[in-house]
C-alpha positions as CSV (number, residue, x, y, z in Angstrom):
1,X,62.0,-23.0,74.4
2,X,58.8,-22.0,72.7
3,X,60.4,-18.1,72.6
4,X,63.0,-19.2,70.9
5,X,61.3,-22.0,68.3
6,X,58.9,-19.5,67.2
7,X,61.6,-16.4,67.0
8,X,63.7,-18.8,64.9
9,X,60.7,-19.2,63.1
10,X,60.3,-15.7,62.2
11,X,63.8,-15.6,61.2
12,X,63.2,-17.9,58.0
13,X,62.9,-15.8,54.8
14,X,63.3,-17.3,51.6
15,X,64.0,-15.3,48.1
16,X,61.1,-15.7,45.2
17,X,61.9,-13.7,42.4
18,X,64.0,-10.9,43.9
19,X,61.5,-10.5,46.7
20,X,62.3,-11.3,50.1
21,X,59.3,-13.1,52.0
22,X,58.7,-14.5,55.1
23,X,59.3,-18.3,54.1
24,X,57.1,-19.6,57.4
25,X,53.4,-17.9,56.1
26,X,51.6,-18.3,59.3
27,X,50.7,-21.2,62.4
28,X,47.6,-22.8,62.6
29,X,46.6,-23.4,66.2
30,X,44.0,-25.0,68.3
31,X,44.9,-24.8,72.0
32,X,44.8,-26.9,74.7
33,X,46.5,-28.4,78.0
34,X,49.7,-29.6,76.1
35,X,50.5,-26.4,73.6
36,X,48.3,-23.2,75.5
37,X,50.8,-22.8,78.0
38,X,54.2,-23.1,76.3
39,X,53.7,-22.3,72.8
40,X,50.2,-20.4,73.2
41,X,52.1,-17.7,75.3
42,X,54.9,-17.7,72.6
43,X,52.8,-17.5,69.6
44,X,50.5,-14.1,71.4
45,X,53.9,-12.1,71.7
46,X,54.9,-12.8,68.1
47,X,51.0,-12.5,66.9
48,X,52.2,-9.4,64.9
49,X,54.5,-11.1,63.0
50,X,54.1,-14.6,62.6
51,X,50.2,-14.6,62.4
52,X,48.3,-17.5,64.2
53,X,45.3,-18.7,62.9
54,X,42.6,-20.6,64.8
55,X,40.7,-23.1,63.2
56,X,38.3,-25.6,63.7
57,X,39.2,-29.3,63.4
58,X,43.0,-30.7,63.5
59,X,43.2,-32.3,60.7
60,X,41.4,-29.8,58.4
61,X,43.8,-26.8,59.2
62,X,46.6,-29.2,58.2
63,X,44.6,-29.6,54.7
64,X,44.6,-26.5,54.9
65,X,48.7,-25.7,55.6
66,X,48.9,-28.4,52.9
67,X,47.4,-27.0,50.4
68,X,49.0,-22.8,51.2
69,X,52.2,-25.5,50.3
70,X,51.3,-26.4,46.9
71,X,49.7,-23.5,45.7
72,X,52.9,-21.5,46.3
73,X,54.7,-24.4,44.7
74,X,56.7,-25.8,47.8
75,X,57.9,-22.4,48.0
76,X,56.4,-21.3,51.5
77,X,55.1,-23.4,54.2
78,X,52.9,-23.0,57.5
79,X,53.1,-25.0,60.8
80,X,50.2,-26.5,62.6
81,X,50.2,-27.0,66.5
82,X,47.9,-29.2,68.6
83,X,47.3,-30.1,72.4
84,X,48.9,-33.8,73.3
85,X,46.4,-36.7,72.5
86,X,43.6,-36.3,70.1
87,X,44.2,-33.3,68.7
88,X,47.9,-34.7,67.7
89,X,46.6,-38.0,66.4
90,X,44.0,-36.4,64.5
91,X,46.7,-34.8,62.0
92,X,48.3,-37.9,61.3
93,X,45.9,-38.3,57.9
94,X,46.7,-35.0,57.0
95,X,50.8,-35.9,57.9
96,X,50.4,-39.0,55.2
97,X,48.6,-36.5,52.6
98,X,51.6,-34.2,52.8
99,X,54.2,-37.7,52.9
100,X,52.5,-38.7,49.9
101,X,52.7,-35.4,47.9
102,X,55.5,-34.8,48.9
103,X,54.8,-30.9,50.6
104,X,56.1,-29.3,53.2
105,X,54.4,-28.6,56.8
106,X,55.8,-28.2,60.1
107,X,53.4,-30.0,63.0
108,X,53.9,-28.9,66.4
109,X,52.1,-31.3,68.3
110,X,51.7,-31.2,72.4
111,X,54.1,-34.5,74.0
112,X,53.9,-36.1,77.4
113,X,56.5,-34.6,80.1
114,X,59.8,-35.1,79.5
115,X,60.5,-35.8,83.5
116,X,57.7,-37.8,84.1
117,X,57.0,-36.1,87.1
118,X,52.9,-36.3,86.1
119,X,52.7,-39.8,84.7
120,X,50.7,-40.5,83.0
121,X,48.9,-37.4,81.9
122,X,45.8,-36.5,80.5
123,X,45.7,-37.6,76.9
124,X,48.4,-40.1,77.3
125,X,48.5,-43.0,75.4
126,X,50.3,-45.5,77.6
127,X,52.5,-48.6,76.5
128,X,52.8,-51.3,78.8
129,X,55.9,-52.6,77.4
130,X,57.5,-49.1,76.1
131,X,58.2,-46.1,78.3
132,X,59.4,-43.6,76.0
133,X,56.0,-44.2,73.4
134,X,53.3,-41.3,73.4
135,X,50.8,-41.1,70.9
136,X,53.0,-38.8,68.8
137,X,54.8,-42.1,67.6
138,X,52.0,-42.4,65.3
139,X,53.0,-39.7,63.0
140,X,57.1,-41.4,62.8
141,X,55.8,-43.5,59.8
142,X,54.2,-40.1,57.9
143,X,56.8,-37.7,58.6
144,X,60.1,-37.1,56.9
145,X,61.5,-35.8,60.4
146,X,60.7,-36.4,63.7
147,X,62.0,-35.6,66.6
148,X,60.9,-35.5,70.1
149,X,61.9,-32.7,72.4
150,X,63.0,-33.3,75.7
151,X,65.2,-30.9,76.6
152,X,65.6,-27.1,75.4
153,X,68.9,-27.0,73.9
154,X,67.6,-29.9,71.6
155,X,65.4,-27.5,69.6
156,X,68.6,-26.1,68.1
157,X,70.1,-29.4,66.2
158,X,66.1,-30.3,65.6
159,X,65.3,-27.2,64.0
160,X,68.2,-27.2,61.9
161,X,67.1,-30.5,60.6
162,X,63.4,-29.8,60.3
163,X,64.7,-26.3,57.9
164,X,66.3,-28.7,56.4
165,X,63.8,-31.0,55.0
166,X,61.2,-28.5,54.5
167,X,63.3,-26.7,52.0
168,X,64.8,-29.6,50.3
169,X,63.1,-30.7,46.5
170,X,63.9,-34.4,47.0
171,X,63.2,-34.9,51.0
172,X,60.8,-32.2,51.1
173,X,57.5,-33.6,53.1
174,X,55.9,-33.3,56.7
175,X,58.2,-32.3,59.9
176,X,57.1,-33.5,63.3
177,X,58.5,-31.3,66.0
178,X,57.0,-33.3,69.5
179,X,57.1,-30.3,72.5
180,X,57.6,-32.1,75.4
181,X,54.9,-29.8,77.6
182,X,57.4,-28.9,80.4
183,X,60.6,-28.8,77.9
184,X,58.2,-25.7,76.2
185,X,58.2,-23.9,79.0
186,X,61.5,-24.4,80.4
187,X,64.4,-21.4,80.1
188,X,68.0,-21.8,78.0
189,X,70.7,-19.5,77.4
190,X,70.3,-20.3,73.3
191,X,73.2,-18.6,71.0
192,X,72.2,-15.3,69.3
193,X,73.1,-16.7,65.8
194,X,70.4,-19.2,66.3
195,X,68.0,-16.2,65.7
196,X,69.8,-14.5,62.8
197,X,67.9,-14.5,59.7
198,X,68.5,-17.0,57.1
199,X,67.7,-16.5,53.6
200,X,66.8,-19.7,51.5
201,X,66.6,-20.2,48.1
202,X,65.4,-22.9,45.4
203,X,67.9,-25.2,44.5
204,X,68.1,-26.5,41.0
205,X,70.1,-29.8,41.0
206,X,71.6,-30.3,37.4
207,X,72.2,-33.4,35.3
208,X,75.1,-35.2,35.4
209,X,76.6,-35.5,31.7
210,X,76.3,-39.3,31.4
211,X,72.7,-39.4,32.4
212,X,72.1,-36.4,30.3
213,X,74.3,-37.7,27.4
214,X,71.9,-41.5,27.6
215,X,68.8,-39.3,28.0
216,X,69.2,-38.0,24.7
217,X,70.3,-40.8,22.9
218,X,67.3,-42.7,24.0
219,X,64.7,-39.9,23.1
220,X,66.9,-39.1,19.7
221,X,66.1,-42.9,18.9
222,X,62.1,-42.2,19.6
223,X,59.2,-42.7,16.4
224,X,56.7,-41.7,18.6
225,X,57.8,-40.3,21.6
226,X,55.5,-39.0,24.3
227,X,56.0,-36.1,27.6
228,X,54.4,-36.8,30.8
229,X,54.0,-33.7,33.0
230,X,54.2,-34.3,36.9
231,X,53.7,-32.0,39.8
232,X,57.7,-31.3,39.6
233,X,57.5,-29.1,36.4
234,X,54.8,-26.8,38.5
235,X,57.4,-26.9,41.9
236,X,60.3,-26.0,39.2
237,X,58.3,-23.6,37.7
238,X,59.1,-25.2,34.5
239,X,56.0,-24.5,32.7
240,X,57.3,-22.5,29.8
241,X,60.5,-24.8,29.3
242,X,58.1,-27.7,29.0
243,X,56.4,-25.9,26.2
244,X,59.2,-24.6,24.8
245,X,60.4,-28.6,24.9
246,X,57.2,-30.1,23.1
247,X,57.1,-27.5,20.4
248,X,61.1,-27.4,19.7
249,X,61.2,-31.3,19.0
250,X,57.1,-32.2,18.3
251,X,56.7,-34.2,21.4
252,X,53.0,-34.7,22.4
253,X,52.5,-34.2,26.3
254,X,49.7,-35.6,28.7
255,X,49.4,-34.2,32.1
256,X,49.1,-36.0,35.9
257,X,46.8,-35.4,38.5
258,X,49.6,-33.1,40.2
259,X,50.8,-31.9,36.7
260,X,47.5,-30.5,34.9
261,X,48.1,-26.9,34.1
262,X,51.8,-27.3,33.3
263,X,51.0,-26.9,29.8
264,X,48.3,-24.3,28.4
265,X,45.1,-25.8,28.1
266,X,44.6,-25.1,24.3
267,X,48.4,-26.0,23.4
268,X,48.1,-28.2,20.4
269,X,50.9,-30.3,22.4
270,X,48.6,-30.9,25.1
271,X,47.1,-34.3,24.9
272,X,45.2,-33.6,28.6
273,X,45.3,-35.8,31.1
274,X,46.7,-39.8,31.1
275,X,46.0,-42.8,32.7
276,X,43.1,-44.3,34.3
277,X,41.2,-40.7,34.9
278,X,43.3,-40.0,31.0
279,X,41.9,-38.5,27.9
280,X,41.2,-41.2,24.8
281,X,44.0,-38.9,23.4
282,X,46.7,-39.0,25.7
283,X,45.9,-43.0,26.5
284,X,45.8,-43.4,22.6
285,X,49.6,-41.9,22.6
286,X,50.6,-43.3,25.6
287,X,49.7,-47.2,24.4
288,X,52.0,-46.6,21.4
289,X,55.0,-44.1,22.3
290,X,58.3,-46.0,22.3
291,X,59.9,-43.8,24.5
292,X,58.1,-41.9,27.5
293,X,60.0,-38.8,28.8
294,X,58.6,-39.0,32.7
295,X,58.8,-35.7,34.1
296,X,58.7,-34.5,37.7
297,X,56.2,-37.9,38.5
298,X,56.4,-40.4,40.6
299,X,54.3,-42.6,38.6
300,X,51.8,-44.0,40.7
301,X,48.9,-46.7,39.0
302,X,46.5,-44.5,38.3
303,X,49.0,-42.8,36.0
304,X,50.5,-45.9,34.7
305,X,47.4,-48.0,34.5
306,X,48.5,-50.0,36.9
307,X,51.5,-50.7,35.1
308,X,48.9,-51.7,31.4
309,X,48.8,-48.5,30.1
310,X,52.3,-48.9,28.4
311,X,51.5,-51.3,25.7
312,X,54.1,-51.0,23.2
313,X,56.6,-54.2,23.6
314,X,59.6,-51.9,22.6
315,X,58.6,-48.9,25.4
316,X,61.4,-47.3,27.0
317,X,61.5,-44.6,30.1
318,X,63.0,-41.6,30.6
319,X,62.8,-40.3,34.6
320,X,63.4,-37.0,35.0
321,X,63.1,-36.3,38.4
322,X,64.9,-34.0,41.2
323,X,64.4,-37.5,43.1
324,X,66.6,-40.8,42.1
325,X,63.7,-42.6,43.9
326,X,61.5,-41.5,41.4
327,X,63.4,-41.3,38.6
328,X,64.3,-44.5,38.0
329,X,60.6,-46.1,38.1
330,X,59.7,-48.2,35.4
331,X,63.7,-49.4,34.8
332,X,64.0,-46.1,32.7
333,X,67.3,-44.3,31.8
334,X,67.2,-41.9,35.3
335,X,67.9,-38.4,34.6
336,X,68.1,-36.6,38.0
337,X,67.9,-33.0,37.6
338,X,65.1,-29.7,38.3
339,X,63.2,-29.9,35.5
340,X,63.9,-26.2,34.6
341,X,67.1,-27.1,34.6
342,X,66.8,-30.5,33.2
343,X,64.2,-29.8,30.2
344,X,67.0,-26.9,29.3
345,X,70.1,-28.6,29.2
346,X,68.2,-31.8,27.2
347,X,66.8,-29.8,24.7
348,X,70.4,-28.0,23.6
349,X,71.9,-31.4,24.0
350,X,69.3,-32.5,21.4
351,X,69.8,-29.4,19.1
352,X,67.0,-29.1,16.3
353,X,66.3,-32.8,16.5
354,X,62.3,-33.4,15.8
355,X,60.0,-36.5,16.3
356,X,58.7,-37.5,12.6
357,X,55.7,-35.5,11.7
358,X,53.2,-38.4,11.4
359,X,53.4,-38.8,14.8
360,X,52.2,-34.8,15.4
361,X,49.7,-35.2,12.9
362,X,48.1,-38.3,15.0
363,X,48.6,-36.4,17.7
364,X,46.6,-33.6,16.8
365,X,44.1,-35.6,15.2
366,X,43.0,-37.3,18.7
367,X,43.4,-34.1,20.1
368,X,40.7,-32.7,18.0
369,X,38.7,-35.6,18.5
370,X,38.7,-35.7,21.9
371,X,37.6,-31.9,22.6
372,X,34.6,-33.1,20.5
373,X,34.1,-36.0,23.2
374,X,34.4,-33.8,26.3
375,X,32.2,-31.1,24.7
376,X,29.4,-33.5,24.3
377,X,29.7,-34.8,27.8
378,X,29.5,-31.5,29.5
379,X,26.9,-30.3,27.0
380,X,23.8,-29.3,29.0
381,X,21.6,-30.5,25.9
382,X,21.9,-33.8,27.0
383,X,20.4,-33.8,30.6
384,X,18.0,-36.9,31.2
385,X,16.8,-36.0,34.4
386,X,19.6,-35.1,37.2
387,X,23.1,-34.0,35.6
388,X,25.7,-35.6,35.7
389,X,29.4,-34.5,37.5
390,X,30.5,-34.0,33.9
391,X,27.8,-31.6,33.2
392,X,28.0,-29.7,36.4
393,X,31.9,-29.5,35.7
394,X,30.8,-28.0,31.9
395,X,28.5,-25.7,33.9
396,X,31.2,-24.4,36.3
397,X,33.5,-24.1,33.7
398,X,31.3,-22.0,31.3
399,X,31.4,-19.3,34.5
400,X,35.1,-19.5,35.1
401,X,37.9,-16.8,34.2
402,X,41.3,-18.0,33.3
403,X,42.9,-16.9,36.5
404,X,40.2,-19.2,38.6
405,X,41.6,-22.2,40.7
406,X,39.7,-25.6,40.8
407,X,40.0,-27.6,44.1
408,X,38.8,-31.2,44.8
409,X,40.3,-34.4,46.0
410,X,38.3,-37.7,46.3
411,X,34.9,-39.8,45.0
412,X,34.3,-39.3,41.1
413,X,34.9,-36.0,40.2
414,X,39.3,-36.1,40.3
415,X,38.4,-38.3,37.7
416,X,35.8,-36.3,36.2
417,X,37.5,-33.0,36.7
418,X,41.2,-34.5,35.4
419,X,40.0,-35.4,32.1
420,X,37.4,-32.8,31.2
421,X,38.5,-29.2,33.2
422,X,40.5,-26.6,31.4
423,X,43.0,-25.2,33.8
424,X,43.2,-21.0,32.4
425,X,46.9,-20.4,34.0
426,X,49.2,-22.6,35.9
427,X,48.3,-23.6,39.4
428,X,44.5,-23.2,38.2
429,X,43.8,-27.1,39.1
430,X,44.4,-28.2,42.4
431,X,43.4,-32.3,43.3
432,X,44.6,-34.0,45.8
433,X,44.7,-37.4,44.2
434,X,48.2,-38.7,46.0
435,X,46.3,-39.5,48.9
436,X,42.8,-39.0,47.7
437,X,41.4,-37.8,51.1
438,X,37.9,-37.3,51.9
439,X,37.5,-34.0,52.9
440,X,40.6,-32.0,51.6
441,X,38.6,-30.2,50.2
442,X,37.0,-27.3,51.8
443,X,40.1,-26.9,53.6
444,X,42.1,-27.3,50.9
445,X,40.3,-24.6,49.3
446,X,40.5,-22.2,52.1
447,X,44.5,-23.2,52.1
448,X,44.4,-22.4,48.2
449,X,42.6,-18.9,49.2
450,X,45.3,-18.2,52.0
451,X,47.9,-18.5,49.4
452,X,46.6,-16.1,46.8
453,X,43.7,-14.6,47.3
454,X,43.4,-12.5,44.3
455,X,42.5,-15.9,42.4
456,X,38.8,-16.9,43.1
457,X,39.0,-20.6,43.8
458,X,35.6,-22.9,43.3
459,X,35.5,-25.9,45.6
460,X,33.6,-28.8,44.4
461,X,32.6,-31.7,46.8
462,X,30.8,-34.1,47.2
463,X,27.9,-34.8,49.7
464,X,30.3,-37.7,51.0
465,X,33.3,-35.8,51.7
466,X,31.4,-32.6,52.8
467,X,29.9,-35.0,55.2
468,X,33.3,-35.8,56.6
469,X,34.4,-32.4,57.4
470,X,33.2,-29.2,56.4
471,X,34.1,-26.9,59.6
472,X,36.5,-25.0,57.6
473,X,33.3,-23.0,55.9
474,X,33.4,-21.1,59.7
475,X,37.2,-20.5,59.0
476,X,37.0,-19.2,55.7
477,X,34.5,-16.7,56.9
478,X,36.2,-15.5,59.8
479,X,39.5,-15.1,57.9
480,X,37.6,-13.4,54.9
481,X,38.9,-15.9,52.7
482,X,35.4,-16.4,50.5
483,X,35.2,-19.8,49.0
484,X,33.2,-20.9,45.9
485,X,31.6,-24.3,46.8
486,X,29.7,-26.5,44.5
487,X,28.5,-29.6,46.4
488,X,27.0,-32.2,44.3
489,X,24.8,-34.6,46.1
490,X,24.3,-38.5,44.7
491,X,23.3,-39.5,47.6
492,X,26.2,-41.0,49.4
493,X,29.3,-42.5,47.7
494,X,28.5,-42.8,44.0
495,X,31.9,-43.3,43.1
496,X,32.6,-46.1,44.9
497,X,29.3,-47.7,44.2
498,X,30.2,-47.5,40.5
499,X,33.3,-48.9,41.0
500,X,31.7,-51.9,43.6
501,X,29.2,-52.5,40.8
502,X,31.7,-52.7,37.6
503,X,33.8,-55.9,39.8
504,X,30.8,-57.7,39.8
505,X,29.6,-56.8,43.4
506,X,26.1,-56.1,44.5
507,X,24.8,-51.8,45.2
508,X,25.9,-52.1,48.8
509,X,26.4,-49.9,51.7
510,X,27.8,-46.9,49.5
511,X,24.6,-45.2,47.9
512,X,22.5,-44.0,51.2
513,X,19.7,-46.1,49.9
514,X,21.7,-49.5,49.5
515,X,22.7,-48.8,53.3
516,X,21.1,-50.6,56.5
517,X,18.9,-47.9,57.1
518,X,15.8,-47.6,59.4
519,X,14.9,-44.1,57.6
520,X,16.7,-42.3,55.2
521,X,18.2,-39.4,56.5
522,X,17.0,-36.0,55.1
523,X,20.1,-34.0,54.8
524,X,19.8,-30.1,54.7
525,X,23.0,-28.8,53.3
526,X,21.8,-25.4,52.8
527,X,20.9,-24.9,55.6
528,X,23.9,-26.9,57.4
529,X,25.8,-24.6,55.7
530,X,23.9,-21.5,55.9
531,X,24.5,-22.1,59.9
532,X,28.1,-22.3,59.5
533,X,27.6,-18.8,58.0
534,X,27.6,-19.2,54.4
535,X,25.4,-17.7,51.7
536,X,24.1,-21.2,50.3
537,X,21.3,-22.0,47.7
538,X,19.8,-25.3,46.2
539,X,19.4,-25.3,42.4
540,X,17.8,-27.7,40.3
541,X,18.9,-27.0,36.7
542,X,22.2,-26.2,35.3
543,X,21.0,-23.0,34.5
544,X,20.1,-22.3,37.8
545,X,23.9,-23.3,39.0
546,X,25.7,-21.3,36.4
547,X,23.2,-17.8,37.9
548,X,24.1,-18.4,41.4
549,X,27.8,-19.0,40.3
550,X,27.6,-15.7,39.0
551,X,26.1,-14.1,42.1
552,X,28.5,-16.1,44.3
553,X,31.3,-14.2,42.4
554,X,29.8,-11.0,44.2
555,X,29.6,-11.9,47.3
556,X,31.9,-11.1,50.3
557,X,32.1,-14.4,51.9
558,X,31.9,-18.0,51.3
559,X,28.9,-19.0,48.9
560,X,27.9,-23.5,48.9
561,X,25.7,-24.3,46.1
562,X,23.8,-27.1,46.2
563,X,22.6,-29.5,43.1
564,X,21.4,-33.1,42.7
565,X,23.2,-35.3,40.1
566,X,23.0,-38.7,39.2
567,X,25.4,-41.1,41.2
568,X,25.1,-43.9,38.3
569,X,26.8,-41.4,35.7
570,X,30.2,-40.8,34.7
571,X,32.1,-40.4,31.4
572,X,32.8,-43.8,29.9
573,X,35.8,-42.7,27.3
574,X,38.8,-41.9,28.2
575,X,40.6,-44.1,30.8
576,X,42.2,-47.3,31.1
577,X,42.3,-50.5,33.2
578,X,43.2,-49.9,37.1
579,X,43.7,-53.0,39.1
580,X,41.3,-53.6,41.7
581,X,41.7,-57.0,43.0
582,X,38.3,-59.2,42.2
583,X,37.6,-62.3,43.8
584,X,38.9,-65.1,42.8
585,X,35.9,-67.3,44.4
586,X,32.2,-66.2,44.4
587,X,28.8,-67.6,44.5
588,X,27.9,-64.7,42.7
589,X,27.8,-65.4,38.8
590,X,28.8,-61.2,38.3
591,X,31.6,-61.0,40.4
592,X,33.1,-64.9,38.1
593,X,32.7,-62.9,35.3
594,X,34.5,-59.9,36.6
595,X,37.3,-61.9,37.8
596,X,37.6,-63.4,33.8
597,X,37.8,-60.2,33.0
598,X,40.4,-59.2,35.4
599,X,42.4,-61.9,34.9
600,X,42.6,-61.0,30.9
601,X,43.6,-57.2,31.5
602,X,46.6,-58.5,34.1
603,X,48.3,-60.3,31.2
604,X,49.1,-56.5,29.6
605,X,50.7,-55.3,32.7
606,X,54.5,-54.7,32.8
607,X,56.4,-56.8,35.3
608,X,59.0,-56.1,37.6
609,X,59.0,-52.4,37.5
């Protein structure tokens, strides 16, 4: 059964721009009781063409598949196996990143014996009430698919379905594949055509004329209508529709977490990015459009505001989404389509129609101010004593080329990074902020790497998340896949100190200093990573960062720069109100104000959405 999984593997191939490419990249392993046997054995005779890669922590080489996903735009995909036990449960955070974002992985995870002969086994999570449970049930709620195999001719129907899901745009997320240890090893007669090669392709949903037909109307009616960009438009690869959209009809357009580099940077039409990480320019918009266009989003709080963002009483919604789900968020007039296809056939429906120019001209005008704003946050000038993220950001941007690729995921800088990078081509920001995961990261960056690695890709961290898991710096080297890293260290978890403070709450238990400590711990990351095989370097001044991120370009193999900055710091404009639920009751007289304060900003979100 493993022969004939990973042969039918092979056979994949999906078409991407008249090229015909192996649509399964690669399989991350790490071997061990439940998988070395069966699938191990499988995997060495196909080693030529179906490369396995070994890695060094479950969960990070399914970061790391995750992110090969998105950077080739849901396009290609690569599986992940693991023993039975903890090496399976240990990708069940990296199965709810991909749920979340909605990407494609395949997980291969070891599974008890389908004939009990050895029962219990090693590994095996036993349920006193439940026989047919292992601990593979965990990832049922964080995959799109799962199956458990327990006999051989079951791959066929299973497989079908996983290809299936991993290709579709609207159910398109993780696939769990549980291999039974002695079903992987067992022989079947399986049909020939099982193995014959199947070619996939994008498919492009289209409009339906009604929805099309009330999409226009609505947007036709708009004063001051307003674009926001999701991840769709990159998966579409609807970049230069979007433009074309926004500068036919004078639409302003801000940009999501998973949307920022859909537009160009330095498009007058770009507003940056919105919501609670958003530009003063895009929330500025965003507070008074009448009618949002919602593209390729699914609208989660920290791009809504938490449903406040949207202040205008009269506010309509557009969703134009390749998932009904999605689309109709926020009550909106749902307009399920690709957005290639979608932002095309809206844009001849609405002809030569464009929004009045007073809106463009305000537009522009917080456009311009705001590049004054971010300018004077990253401006090195203004160092007290550490920098801040902002600054370091303004540093690593100052040494970037257009075709670089940011990658970061949780703590301050998404925030940080959302509102103040400037992405140089499409795909050239990359944040996990679905799931905001501690410790994407590194692996995440290394999966960026594996997708294209003519693109030099900058990692930045911080010392909380490369705490949690940094193994992947040994990966990177040993596939040759050299990694950028700039690891800012606050001292422990700034960003959620900041945010503990502003609800009233006491510096607790975040900061390394606020912590029950007996001694403060004195944390080498140069030479941690220096051991992991990295060229890594301390600096002290932005200056000193922005030389070694020059030498870094030079070097053959992963290069983590280390800086101090100041955990108290972060860039106060820009933004709106996120909910975070403050106490209602408090002896504390900070946290009775915060709660006043949270009570007012709950009046101004929308209701039943």
């Amino acid at each position: 059964m493993s022969q004939a999984l990973v042969r039918a593997l092979r056979s994949q191939v999906i078409e991407i721009e008249g090229a015909r490419v192996p649509l399964v990249a690669g399989v991350f392993a790490i071997f061990g009781h439940g998988n070395v046997a069966g699938l191990g054995e499988a995997l060495y005779g196909a080693r030529e063409t179906l490369p396995t890669y070994r890695a060094h922590n479950e969960q990070a080489m399914a970061h790391a598949a995750i992110a090969f996903a998105k950077a080739s735009r849901r396009r290609r995909f690569m599986a992940c196996t693991t023993s039975i036990g903890p090496g399976a449960t240990n990708m069940v955070t990296a199965a709810a990143v991909a749920h979340v974002n909605r990407l494609p992985i395949l997980l291969l995870p070891g599974d008890i014996y389908a004939s009990r002969r050895p029962d219990p086994v090693l590994q095996q999570i036993e349920d006193f009430g439940d026989g047919t449970i292992s601990a593979n049930d965990c990832l049922r709620p964080v995959s799109r698919y799962f199956d458990r195999l327990m006999r051989p001719e079951q791959l066929i129907p299973a497989f079908h379905r996983a290809m299936s899901v991993l290709t579709d745009p609207v159910e398109c997320g993780p696939v769990t594949l549980a291999l039974c240890q002695d079903t992987q090893a067992e022989a079947y007669d399986y049909p020939v055509e099982f193995f014959v090669e199947r070619v996939w392709s994008i498919r492009r949903p289209a409009p339906d004329s009604n929805e099309l037909q009330a999409a226009s109307e609505l947007l036709r009616s708009a004063r001051k209508p307003f674009i926001i960009a999701g991840g769709g438009v990159l998966y579409s690869g609807a970049e230069q529709q979007l433009l074309d959209f926004c500068e036919t009809h004078g639409i302003p357009c801000a940009e999501t977490q998973a949307g920022k580099s859909s537009l160009p940077a330095d498009s007058i039409w770009n507003m940056g990015s919105v919501g609670v990480t958003g530009t003063a320019a895009a929330n500025t918009l965003a507070r008074d459009a009448d009618v949002v266009l919602a593209i390729g989003t699914r609208l989660q709080d920290f791009t809504t505001g938490s449903h406040a963002l949207f202040t205008n009483p009269d506010a309509r919604f557009i969703g134009l989404n390749v998932a009904a789900f999605d689309a109709m968020k926020l009550r909106a007039v749902t307009l399920v389509a690709d957005a290639q296809v979608g932002l095309g056939q809206l844009s001849s429906l609405m002809a030569e129609w464009r929004a009045p120019q007073a809106w463009g001209d305000h537009a522009g005008a917080q456009k311009s101010s705001w590049k004054k704003i971010a300018q004077s946050v990253t401006d090195p000038s203004s160092l007290a004593s550490r920098p801040s993220d902002a600054q370091v950001i303004g540093a690593v941007q100052r040494q970037s080329q257009p075709s670089d690729i940011v990658v970061g995921a949780a703590g301050g800088l998404p925030g940080e990074l959302h509102k103040l990078w400037n992405a140089g081509a499409p795909g050239g920001y990359h944040l996990e902020y679905g799931y905001s995961c501690m410790g994407y990261e590194i692996a995440g960056g290394l999966g960026v790497k594996m997708a294209d690695p003519s693109r030099h890709v900058f990692v930045m961290v911080g010392d909380g998340s490369y705490l949690m898991m940094n193994s992947e710096i040994a990966t990177s080297i040993m596939l040759g896949m050299p990694l950028t890293i700039v690891l800012l260290d606050n001292g422990g978890f700034g960003c959620i100190d900041r945010l503990q403070r502003a609800t009233g709450g006491a510096s607790f238990n975040n900061l390394l200093e606020a912590s029950h400590n007996v001694e403060l711990p004195k944390i080498d990351f140069v030479a941690h990573a220096s051991s992991l095989g990295a060229y890594a370097v301390k600096v002290k001044t932005l200056g000193d960062l922005e030389r070694e991120i020059q030498i870094a370009r030079s070097v053959k193999k992963t290069s983590v720069i280390v800086i101090d900055t100041d955990p108290a710091i972060s860039t106060g404009v820009g933004g709106c109100w996120w909910d975070v639920a403050t106490p209602e009751v408090s002896e504390r007289a900070s946290v009775a104000e915060a709660r006043r304060d949270y009570d007012s900003a709950r009046k101004h979100q929308r209701i039943g959405n």
